[in-house]
VOGU-3710 file (C-alpha; in Angstrom, 3 decimals, decimal comma):
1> xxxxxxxxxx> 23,107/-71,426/-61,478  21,331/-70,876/-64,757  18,002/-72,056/-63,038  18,618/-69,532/-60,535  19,187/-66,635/-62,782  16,051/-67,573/-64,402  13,619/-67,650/-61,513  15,504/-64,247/-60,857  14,254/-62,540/-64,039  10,697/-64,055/-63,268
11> xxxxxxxxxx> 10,204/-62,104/-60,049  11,420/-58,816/-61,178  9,224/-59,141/-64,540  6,808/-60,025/-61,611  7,587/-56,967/-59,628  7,846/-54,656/-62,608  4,972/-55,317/-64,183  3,231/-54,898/-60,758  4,804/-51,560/-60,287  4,090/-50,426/-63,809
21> xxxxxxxxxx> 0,591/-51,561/-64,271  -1,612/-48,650/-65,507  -3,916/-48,347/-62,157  -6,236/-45,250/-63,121  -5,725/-42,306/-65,303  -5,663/-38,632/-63,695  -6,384/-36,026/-66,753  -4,652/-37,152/-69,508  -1,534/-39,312/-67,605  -1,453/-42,651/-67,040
31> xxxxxxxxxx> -0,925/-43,466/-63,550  1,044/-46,554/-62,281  2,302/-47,712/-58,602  5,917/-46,590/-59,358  4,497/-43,208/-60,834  2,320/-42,708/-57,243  5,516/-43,548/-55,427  7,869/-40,945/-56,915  4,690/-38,056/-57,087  4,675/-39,099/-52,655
41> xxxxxxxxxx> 8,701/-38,982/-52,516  8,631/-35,469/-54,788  5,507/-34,034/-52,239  7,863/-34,821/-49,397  10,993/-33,720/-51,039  9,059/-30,393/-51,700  7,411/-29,804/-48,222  10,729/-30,354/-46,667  12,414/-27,494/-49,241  9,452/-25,336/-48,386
51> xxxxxxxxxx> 9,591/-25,585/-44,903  13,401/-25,156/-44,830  13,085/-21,710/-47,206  10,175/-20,366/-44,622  12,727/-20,442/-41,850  15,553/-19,429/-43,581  13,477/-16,449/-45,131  11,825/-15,805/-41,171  15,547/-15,429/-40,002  17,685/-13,605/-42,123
61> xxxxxxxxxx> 15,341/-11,097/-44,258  12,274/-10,629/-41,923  14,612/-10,340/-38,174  16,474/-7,929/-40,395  13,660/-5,926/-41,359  13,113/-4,936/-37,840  9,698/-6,361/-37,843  7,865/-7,440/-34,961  7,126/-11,124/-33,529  3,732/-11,353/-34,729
71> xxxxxxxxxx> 3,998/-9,775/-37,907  7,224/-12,029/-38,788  5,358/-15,013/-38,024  2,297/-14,313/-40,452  4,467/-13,760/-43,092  6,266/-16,946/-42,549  3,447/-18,879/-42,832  1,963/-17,395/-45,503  5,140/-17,572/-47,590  5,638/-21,101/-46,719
81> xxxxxxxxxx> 2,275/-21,895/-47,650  2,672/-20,160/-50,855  6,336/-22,160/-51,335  4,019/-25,480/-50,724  1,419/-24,776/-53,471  4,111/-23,622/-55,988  5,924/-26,740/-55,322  2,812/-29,430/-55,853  2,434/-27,589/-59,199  5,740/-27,663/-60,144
91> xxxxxxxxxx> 5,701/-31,298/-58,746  2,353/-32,216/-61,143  3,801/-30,700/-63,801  7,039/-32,468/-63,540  5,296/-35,980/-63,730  3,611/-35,260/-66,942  0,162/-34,325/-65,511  -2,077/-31,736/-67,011  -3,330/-29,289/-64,662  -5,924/-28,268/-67,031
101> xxxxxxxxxx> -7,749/-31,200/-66,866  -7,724/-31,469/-63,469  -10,452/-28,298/-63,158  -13,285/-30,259/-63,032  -12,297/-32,648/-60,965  -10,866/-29,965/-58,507  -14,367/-28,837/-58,553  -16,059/-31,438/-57,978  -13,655/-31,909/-55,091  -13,955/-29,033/-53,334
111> xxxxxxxxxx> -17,720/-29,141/-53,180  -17,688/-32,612/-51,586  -14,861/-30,640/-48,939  -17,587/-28,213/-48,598  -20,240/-30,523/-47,960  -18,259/-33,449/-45,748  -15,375/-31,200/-44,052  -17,609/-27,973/-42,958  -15,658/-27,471/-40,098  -12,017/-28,002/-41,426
121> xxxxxxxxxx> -13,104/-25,475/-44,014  -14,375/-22,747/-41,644  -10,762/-23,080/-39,896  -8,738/-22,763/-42,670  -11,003/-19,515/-43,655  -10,720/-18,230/-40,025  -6,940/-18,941/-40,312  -6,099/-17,009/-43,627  -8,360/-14,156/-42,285  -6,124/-14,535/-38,852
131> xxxxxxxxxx> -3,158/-14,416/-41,066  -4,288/-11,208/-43,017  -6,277/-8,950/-40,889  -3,765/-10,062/-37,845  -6,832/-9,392/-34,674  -4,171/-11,679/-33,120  -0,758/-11,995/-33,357  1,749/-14,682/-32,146  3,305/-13,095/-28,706  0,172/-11,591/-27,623
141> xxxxxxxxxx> -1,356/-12,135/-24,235  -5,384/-13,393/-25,304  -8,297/-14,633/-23,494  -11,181/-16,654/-25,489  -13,868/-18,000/-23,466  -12,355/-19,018/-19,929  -8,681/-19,763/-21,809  -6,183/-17,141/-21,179  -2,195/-17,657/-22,574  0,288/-16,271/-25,004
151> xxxxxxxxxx> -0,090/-17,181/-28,808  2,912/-19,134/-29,727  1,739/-20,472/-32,988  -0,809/-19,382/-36,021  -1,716/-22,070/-38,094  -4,152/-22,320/-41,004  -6,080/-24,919/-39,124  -5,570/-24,169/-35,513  -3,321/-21,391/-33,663  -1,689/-22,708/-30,459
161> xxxxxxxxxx> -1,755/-21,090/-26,482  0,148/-21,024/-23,780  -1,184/-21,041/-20,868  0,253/-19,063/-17,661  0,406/-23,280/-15,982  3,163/-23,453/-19,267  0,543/-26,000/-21,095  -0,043/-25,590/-24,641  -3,651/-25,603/-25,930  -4,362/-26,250/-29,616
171> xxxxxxxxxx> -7,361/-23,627/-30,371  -9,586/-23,985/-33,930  -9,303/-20,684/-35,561  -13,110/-19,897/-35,797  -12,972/-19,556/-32,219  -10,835/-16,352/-32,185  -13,436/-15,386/-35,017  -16,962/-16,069/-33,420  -16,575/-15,365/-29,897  -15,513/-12,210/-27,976
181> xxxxxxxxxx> -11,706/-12,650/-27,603  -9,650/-9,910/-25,323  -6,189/-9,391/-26,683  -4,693/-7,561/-23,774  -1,402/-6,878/-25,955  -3,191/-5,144/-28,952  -1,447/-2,024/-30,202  -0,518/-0,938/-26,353  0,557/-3,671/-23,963  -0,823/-1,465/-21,293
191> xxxxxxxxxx> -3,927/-2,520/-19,063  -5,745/-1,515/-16,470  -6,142/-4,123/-13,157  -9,052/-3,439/-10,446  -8,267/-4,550/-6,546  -11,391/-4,679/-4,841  -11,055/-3,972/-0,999  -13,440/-3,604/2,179  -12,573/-2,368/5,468  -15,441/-1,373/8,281
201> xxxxxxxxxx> -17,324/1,332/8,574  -15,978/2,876/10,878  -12,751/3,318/8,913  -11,424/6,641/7,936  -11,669/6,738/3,831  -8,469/9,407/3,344  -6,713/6,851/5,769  -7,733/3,537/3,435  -6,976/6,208/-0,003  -3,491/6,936/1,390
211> xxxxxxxxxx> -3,179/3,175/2,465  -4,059/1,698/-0,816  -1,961/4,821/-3,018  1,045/3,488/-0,744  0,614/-0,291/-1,661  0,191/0,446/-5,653  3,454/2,473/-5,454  5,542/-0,376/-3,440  4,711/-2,920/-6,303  7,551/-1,932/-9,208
221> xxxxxxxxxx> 5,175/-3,509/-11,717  2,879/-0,868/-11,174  3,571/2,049/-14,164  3,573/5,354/-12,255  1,628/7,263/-15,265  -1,323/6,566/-15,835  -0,775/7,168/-11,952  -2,821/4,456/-9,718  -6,301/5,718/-8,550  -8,630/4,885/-5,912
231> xxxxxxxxxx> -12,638/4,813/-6,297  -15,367/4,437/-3,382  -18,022/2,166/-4,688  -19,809/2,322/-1,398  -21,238/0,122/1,289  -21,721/-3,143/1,579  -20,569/-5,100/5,079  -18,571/-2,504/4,938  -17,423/0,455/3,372  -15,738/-0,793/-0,483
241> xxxxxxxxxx> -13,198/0,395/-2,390  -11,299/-0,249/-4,863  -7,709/0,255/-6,704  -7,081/1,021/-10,176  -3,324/0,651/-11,700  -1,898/0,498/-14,881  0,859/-2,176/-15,426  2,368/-2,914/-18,737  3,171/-6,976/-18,544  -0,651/-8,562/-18,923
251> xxxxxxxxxx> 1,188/-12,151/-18,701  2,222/-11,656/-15,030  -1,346/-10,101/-14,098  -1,883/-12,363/-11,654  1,423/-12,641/-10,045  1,271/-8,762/-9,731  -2,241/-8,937/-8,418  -0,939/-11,386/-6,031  1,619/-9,415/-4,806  -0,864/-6,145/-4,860
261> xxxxxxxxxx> -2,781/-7,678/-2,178  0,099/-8,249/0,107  0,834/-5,323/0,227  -2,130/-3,583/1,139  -2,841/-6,178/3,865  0,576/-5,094/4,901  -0,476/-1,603/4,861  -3,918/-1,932/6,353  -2,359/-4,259/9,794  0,029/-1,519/10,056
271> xxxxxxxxxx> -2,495/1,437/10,295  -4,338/-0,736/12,116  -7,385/-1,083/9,744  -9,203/-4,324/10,369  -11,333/-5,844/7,239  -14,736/-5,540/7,194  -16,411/-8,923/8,158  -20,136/-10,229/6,955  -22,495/-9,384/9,513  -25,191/-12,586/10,124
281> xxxxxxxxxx> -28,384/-11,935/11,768  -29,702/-14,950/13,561  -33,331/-15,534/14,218  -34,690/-18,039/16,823  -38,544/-19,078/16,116  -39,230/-21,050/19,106  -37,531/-18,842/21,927  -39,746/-20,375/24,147  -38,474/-24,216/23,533  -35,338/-23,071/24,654
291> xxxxxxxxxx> -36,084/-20,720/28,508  -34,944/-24,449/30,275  -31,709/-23,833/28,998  -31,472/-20,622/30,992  -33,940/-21,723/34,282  -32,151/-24,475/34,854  -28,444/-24,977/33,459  -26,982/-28,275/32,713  -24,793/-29,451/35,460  -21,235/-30,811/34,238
301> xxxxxxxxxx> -20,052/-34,414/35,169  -17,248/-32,769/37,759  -20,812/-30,717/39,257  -23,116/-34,040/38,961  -20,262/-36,018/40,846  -19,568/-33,165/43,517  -23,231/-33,126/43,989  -23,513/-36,869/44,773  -20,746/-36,769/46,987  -18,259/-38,774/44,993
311> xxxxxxxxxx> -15,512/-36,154/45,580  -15,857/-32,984/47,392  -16,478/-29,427/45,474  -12,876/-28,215/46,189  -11,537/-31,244/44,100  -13,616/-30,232/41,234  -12,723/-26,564/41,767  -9,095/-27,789/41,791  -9,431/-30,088/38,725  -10,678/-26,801/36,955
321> xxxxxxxxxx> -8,018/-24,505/37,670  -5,245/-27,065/36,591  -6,995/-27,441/33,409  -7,169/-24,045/32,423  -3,765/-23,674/33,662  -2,580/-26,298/31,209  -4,455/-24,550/28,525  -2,974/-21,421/29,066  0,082/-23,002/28,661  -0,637/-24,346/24,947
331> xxxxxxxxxx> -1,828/-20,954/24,438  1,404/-19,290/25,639  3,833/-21,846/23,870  1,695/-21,476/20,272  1,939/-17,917/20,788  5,792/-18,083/22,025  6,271/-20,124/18,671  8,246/-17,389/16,417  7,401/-18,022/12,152  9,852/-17,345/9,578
341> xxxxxxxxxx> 9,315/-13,990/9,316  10,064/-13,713/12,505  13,277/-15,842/12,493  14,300/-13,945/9,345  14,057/-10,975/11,268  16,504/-11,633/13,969  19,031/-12,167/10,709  20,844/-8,705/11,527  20,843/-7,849/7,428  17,215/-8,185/7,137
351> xxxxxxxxxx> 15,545/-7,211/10,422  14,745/-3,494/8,578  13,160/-5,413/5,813  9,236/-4,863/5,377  6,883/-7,577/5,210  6,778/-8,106/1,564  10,607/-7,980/1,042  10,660/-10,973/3,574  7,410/-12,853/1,985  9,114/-12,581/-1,007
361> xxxxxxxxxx> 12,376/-14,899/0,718  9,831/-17,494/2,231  8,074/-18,318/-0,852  11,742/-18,285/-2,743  13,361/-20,674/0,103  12,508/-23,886/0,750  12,958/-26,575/3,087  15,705/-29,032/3,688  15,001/-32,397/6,146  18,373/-34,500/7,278
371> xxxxxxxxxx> 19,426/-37,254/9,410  21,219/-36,795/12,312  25,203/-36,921/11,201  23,872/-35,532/7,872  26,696/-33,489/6,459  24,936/-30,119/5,780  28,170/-28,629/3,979  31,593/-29,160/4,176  34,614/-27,022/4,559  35,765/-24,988/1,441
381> xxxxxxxxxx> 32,569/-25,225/-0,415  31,675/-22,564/-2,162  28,757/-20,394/0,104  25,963/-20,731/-2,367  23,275/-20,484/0,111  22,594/-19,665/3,964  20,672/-21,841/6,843  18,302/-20,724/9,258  17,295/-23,723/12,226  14,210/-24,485/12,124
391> xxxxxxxxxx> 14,552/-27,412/14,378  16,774/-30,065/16,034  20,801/-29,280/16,386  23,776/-28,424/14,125  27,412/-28,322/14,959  30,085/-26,317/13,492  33,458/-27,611/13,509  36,833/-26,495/11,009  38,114/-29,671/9,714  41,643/-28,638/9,136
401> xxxxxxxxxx> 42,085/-27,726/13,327  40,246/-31,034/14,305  38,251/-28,255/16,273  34,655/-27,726/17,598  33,607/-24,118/17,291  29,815/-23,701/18,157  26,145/-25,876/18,725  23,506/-24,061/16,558  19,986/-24,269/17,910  16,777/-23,777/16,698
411> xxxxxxxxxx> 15,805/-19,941/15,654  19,947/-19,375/14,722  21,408/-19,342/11,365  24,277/-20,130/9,610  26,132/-19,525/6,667  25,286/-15,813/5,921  28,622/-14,795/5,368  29,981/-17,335/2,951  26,705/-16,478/0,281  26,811/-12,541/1,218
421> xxxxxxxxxx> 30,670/-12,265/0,207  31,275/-15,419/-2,030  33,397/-16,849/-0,153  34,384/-20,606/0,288  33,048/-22,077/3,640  35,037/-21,614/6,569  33,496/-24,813/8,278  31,438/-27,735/7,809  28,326/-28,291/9,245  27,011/-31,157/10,193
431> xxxxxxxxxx> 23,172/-32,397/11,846  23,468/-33,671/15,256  20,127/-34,949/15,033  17,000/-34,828/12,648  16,577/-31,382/12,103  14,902/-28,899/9,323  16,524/-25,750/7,906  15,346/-23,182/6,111  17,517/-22,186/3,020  17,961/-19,263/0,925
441> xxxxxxxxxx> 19,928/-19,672/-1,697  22,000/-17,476/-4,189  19,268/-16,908/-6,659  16,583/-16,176/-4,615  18,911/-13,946/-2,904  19,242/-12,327/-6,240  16,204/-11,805/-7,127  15,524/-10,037/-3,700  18,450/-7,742/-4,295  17,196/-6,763/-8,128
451> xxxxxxxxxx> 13,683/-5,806/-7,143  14,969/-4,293/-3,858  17,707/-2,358/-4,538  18,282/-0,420/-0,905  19,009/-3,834/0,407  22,226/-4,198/-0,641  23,010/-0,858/0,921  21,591/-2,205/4,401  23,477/-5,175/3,622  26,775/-3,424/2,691
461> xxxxxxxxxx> 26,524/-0,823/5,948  25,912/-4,054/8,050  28,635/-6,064/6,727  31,247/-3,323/7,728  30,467/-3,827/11,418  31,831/-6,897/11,093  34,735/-6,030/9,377  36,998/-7,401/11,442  35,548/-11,214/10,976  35,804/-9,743/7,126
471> xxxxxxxxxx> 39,901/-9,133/7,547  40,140/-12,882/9,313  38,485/-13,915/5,964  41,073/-12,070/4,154  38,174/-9,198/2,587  39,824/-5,832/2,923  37,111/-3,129/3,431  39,275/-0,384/3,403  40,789/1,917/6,094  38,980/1,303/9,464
481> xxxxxxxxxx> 38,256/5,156/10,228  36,711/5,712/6,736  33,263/4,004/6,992  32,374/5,350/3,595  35,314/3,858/1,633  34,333/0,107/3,406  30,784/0,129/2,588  31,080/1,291/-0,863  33,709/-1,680/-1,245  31,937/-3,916/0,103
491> xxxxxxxxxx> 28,540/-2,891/-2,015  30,493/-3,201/-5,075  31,573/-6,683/-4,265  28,207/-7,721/-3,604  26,656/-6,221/-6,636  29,203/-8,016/-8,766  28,757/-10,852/-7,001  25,122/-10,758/-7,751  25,193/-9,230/-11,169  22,780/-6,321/-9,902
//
């Protein structure tokens, strides 16, 4: 045991003379490996303190202070950074080292960071000069070069964006500093968005004006003062134009361009304004080459073989008229074939809705594929969404009776009445073989309702025609003569159903 005890004492003399060996002096302090070890574990302790005191000082004295995002942010950082150097001095002082003496090699140190780290340098300059003159701000809505987002994050090195796509771009701060950055949120949050349109030129210009006006004030995104203008640039392939509105959310400028040009389409099919298509001028150089083409037209297989006798000119005649009878039937089914909008329109609560209200369900909605016996939903459920067929069959039966009630088809829907009123299903449905619905659910349903707010009246008015499938539902919509009294009830439960 004593032999043990002894080879013990041997390694830690081992180890401690290892750890307190004098490796190199800094100023006038001796500096071993157990003295580098505590300065590292003291640098960490103290980053950790500073960081904790620059949120705690960001959240309950700046918030309070009723300063903005941006501002709240710069001051953050440059208090935290000012926490961090207070703590390494406090830190260097602590282990015995004199910061005196550390002047000229601080010098000599930050020349050789001038020289070897250019770059890092002329980022943390841009940052501090980010951080004080504040050109940007975190929150605002920025472009730099081709790189348009939100600022989420100034750093002294590098300030972070996010991009519309929700990625998040690290950006060196001498960017924002040496090329021609657009902060579209500086000061005002207002800007300005151009919609270039052509129509022919045959058009009537007050017509397209009054047209265009129209759309801008259908888009709620659009502010109504500065009021939305309309200029003539001229003529191109056709006669151009172009709309001027103000919105106030740069972030969503695309979405609300987007939606701006729906609408005007919208507007120009229904005035019946057509858009003005690039003319081409063709230009033959040997005409001549081509006078065979005309003298002496190329005879079609059905002609050649008529001709030789292989089957008589009536055959071909008839082979002719069955094809283009067959093609007029593709024609008529593709044009018999009715689209969403159309199917959405033979939904009784949404057949006065324009255009955009019902774009605005498609690109919410989605589509749902199932097997045939595919349970679709079941009795009692709660009606978080409605159905329309898009193809193949669905049957409706009520569990609890054992009993069949209806065969959807294709172009029917299903399920309106259970997401309108919030009420549990009243039957399951079930696929009866592969078929594809349509589905709108509860949210987008929502979000239809908030940006059109006459809907729910339509809705409402619409429901109380059917109040007496309401009353076999157990909804009361009030007394049957008194129209008023049932739509207003019914309105109310929808808009607390909705939260609108």
């Amino acid at each position: 045991m004593a032999v043990i005890f002894e080879w013990l004492s041997k390694v830690w003399n081992i180890v401690s003379k290892v750890f307190t060996t004098k490796l190199f002096q800094l100023g006038t302090q001796d500096l071993s490996l157990i003295m580098i070890v505590q300065l590292i574990v003291m640098a960490i302790v103290t980053l950790y303190i500073a960081r904790k005191l620059q949120d705690l000082i960001k959240r309950r004295v700046l918030t309070r202070l009723g300063l903005d995002r941006g501002t709240r942010e710069a001051l953050s950082s440059l208090i935290g950074y000012v926490l961090t150097v207070i703590g390494f001095f406090i830190v260097l002082q602590t282990a015995g080292i004199n910061l005196s003496s550390l002047i000229v090699f601080a010098g000599a140190m930050g020349i050789g960071l001038g020289f070897g780290l250019q770059n890092l340098t002329a980022n943390f300059i841009s940052g501090l000069a980010i951080l004080f003159e504040k050109p940007i701000k975190v929150g605002d809505y920025v472009k730099v070069d081709e790189l348009s987002g939100t600022v989420e994050k100034i750093s002294i090195r590098s300030s972070t964006i996010r991009t519309n796509d929700g990625v998040f771009v690290i950006v060196p701060n001498t960017s924002f500093l040496e090329n021609n950055v657009v902060n579209w949120t500086y000061q005002d949050p207002r800007a300005r968005l151009r919609i270039p349109v052509d129509v022919p030129d045959e058009s009537d210009p007050v017509m397209v004006t009054e047209v265009l006006l129209k759309a801008a004030r259908k888009e709620p995104e659009v502010l109504p003062s500065p009021a939305p203008e309309v200029y003539f640039k001229g003529f191109g392939d056709g006669m151009d134009f172009e709309l001027l509105v103000w919105i106030d959310n740069p972030p969503n400028m695309e979405s609300i361009q987007s939606s701006l040009y729906y609408l005007i389409e919208e507007q120009l099919r229904e005035q019946g304004i057509e858009h003005a298509e690039p003319q081409r001028d063709l230009y033959i150089r040997n005409l001549k080459d081509l006078e065979f083409l005309v003298q002496k037209p190329q005879q079609t297989p059905q002609q050649t073989g008529a001709a030789n006798g292989s089957y008589s000119q009536e055959e071909y005649l008839y082979n002719k008229a069955v094809a283009a009878a067959k093609k007029n039937k593709v024609k008529a089914n593709s044009r018999g074939k009715l689209t969403l909008r159309d199917l959405l329109r033979k939904v009784s609560y949404f057949e006065k809705c324009s255009d955009s209200e019902l774009r605005h369900i498609i690109q919410q909605g989605y589509r749902q594929m199932l097997k045939a016996e595919d349970i679709i939903c079941e009795e009692n459920d709660p009606g978080d969404s409605f159905y329309i067929i898009l193809s193949g069959l669905v049957e409706v039966f009520v569990e609890s009776r054992g009993k069949r009630i209806a065969i959807r088809k294709p172009g029917e829907f299903i399920g309106e009445m259970s997401l309108l009123l919030g009420t549990p299903r009243t039957a399951t449905l079930r696929a009866l073989e592969d078929t594809i619905l349509f589905v709108v659910d509860r949210e987008n349903l929502k979000s239809l309702l908030v940006k059109h707010k006459d809907l729910a009246d339509q809705i409402s008015e619409e429901l109380f025609k059917r109040k007496e499938t309401l009353e076999k539902l157990g909804i009361t919509v009030g007394v049957t003569e008194e129209k008023e009294s049932g739509t207003n009830q019914i309105r109310q439960r929808i808009q607390s159903l909705f939260g609108i």
